[in-house]
N, C-alpha and C positions, 0 to 999 in steps of 0.2 A: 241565184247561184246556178252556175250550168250542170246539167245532169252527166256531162259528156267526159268521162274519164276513160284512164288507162285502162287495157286489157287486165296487165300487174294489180292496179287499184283497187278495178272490182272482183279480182280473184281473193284480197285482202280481206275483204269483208267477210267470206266463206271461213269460219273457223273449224277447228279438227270436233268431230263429233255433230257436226252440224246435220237437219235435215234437211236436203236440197230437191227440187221437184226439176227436173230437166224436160222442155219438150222436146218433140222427137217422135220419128215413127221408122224403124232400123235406119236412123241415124240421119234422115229427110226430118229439117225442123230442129234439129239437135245444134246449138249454138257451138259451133267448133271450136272457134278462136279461146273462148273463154274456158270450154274441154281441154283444150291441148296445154294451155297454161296452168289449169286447176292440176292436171296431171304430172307437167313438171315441180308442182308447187310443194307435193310432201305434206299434204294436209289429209287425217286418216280418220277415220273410224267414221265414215259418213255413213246415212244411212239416204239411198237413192231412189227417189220415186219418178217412174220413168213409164212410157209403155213396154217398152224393151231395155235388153241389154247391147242394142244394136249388133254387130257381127265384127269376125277379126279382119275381114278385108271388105276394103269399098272403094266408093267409085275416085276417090283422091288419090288413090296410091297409097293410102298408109297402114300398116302393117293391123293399128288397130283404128277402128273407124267410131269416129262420135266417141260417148259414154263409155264404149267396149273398154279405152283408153286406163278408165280407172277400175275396172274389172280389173284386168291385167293385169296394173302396178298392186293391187288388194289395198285399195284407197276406199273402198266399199265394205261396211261390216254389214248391212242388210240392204236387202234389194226388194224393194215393193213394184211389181211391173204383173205386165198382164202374159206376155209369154217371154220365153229364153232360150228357146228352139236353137237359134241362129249363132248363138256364143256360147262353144261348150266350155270353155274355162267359167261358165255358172254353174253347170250341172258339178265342174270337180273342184272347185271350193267349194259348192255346199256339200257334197259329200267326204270331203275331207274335215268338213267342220268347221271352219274357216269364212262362210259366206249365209248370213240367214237370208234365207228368198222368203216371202211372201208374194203369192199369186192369185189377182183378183180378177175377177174376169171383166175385159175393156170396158164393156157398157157400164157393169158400177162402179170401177174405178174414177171412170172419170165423171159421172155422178154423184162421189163421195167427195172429187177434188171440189165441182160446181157446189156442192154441200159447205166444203170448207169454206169458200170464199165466198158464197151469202149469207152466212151467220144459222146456215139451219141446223136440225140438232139431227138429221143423219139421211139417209136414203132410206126407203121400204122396196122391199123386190123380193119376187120367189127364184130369181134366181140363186143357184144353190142351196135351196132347201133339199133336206133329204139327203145331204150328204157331208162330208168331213168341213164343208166350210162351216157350216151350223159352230162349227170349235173354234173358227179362227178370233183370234184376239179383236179382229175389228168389226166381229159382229157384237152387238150389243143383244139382240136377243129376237125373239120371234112375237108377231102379232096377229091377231084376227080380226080381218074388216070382212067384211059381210059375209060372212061364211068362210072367207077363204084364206091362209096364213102367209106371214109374208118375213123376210128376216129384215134385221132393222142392224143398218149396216152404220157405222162411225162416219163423220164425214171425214176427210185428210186436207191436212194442211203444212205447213214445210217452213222453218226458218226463212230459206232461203228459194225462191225460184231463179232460174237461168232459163229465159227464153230467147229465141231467135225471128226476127222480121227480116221481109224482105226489103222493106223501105219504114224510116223510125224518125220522125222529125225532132228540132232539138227542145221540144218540150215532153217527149218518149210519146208521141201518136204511133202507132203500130197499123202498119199494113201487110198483110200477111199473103205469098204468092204461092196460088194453088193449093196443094196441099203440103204444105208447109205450114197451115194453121194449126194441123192435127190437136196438142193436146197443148199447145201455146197459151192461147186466148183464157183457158181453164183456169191454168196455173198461176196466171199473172194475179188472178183475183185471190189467190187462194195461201198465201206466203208474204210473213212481214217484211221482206225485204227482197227488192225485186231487179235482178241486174237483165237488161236487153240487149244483145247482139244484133247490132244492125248489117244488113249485105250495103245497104248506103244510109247514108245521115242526110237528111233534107231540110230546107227550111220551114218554118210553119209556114201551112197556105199551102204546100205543094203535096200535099195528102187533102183531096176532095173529105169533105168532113164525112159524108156516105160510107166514102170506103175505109175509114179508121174501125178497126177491130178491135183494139186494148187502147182505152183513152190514158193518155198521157198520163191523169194522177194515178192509175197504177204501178210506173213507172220509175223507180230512182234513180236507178242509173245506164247510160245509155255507154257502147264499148262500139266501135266501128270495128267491124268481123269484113267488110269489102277490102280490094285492094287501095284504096284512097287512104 
């Protein structure tokens, strides 16, 4: 059976209340096509694990850029990312009440994502000891190796991931261009159910096996995000 469906299709999949992990880094990486339709979709109470909230202008001309999209519409009831500098409508949902943000810092974020998607039971890092993260819900608790203490952080993991390639052959190989892998390659391993944006659709054989990043069975379903 072909992996290779409608943009509509694999928006279909994403149901209201679902957890979606989107890569992306302000909105470089961020599978748009699949954005821009999830956001006419009217599908709510998501909870978005992202590095960003990306920002409300970018380099396409559109008013909101990548994920910002569903900031906007408040298609997001929590937002798990590493910073939200760049999109203040985060800072005034969450202080309207309206928006739960959790912020982890980049390195164990996407530590806790590689956690989810190898079966481990969480990350250890002193990052954030000593301070209010110690409380957050997705620490599990602190420990001691050889004298020195470490917090023992949850791994994450997502219903759904939505990532972006730059070239995605029709068995879903992933070739990822530049940085545009950022937190891609993570995610795909790390969510039961995994829809790909491609910028082109290739046939197998035309991804040197070297350069495939996310191997195909990661893969379900594959959406052409190119102009083809």
């Amino acid at each position: 059976m072909s992996k290779i469906v409608s943009v509509e299709d694999a928006v279909s999949k994403i149901q209201d209340g679902a957890t979606v992990m989107f890569g992306g880094f302000m909105g470089c990486g961020n599978a748009h096509k699949v954005i821009a339709v999830l956001a006419r979709s009217g599908k709510k109470d998501l909870t978005m694990i992202c590095n960003d909230a990306s920002m409300p202008n970018g380099p396409d001309g559109d008013d909101y850029y990548g994920v910002a999209k569903l900031i906007h519409n408040r298609q997001v009831k929590k937002l798990i990312a590493s910073h939200v500098g760049l999109n203040p409508e985060v800072a005034a949902q969450m202080n309207e009440g309206t928006l739960e943000v959790v912020l982890i810092p980049q390195g164990s974020m996407v530590e806790m994502i590689r956690a989810g998607g190898a079966g481990l039971g969480g990350v250890i890092t002193p990052t954030g000891l000593g301070t209010i993260v110690e409380e957050a819900d997705h620490v599990h608790g602190k420990i001691e190796i050889d004298g020195k203490t470490y917090l023992v952080e949850k791994p994450l993991r997502a219903d759904v991931a939505v990532i972006d390639g730059y070239k995605i052959d029709k068995c879903g190989n992933v070739w990822y261009k530049g940085t545009t892998r950022n937190f891609n390659h993570a995610m795909a391993t790390a969510a039961d159910l995994v829809i790909a944006e491609a910028g082109s659709i290739v046939e197998v054989g035309e991804i040197l096996p070297e350069d495939v990043v996310t191997p195909g069975v990661f893969v379900d379903y594959i959406v052409q995000g190119g102009k083809d």
